[in-house]
C-alpha positions in Angstrom: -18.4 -1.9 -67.4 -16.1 -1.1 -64.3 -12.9 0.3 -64.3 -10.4 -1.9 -62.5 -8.2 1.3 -62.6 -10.7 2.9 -59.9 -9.7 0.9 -57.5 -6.0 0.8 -58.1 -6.0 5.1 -58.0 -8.2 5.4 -54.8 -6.0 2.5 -52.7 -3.0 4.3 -54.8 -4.2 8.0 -52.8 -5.0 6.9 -49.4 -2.2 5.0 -49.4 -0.1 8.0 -50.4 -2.5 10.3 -47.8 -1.8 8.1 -45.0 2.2 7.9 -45.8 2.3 11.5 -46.2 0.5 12.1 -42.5 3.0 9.3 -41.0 6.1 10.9 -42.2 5.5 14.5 -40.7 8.2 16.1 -39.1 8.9 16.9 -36.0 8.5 20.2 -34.6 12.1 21.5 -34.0 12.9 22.8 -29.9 14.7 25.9 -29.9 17.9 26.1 -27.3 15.6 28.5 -25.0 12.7 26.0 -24.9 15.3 23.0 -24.6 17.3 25.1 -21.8 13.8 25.2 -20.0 13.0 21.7 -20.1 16.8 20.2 -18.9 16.0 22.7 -16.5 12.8 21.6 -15.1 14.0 18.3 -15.3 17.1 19.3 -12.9 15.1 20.7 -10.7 12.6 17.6 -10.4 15.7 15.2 -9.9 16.7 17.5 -6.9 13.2 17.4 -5.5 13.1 13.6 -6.2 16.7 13.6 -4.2 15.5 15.9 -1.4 12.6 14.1 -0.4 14.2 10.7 -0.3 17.0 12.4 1.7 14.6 13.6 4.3 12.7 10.5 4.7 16.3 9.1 5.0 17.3 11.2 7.8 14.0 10.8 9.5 14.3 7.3 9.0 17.9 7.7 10.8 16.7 9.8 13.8 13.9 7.1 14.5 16.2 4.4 14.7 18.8 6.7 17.1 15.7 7.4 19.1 14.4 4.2 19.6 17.9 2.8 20.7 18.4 5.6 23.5 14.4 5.2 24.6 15.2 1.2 25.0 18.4 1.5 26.7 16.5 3.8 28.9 13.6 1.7 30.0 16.3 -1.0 30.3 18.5 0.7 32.9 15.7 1.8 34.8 14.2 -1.7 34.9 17.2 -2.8 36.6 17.7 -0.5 38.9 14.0 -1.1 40.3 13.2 -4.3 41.7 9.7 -5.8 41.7 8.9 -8.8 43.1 6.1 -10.3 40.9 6.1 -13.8 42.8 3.6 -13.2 45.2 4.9 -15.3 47.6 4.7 -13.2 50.9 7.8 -12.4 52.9 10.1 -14.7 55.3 8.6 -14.2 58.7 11.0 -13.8 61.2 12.8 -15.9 63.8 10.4 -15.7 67.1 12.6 -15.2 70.5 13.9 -17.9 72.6 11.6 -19.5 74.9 12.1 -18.2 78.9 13.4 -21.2 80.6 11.2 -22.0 83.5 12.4 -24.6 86.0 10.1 -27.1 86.9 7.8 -27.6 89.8 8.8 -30.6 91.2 12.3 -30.8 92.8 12.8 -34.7 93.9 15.5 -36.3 92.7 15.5 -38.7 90.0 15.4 -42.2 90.3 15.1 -45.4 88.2 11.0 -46.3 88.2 12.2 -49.7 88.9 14.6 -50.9 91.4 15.6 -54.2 89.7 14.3 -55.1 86.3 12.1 -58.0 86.5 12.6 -61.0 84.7 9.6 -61.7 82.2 10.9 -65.6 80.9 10.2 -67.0 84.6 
């Protein structure tokens, strides 16, 4: 025959084992070894800070010198002038003409001494 009571001691000890293991204590930090850590963890929040300060002012000094290099390249643009048309240049004005007189000096009459009449 089996003994129900068996069962009930061996679920009885491991869960007793098991409760036993969970309710360890912890281990207890002594002021030097708490000193230490707040330490260390000072000194990794002013690395942390540092480092985003840099990048910060690096950030900074870009933007400053990207400002001056564009107004730069902006003045100088318009103090140079290129003409990018292509058109060629106004030619200039030629000189008046020498006026020469002509030839033939009779005077000037009408080709016809009366007009004639066409309806006759």
């Amino acid at each position: 025959m089996k003994r129900p009571f068996s069962h009930i001691v061996i679920l009885s000890l491991t869960f007793f084992l098991l409760f036993s293991c969970g309710c360890e204590q912890k281990k207890k930090e002594t002021s030097e070894e708490r000193s230490e850590r707040l330490e260390q963890a000072v000194a990794d929040k002013f690395a942390k800070r540092r480092a985003e300060r840099i990048k910060q002012c690096k950030d900074n000094a870009i933007k400053i010198a990207e400002q001056r290099v564009d107004s730069t390249l902006i003045a100088q643009a318009k103090l140079t002038s290129i003409d990018t048309t292509g058109r060629p240049i106004k030619p200039l004005k030629p000189d008046l003409p020498e006026i020469t007189p002509p030839k033939d000096s009779t005077e000037i009459k009408p080709l016809f001494e009366e007009i004639p009449d066409t309806i006759q």
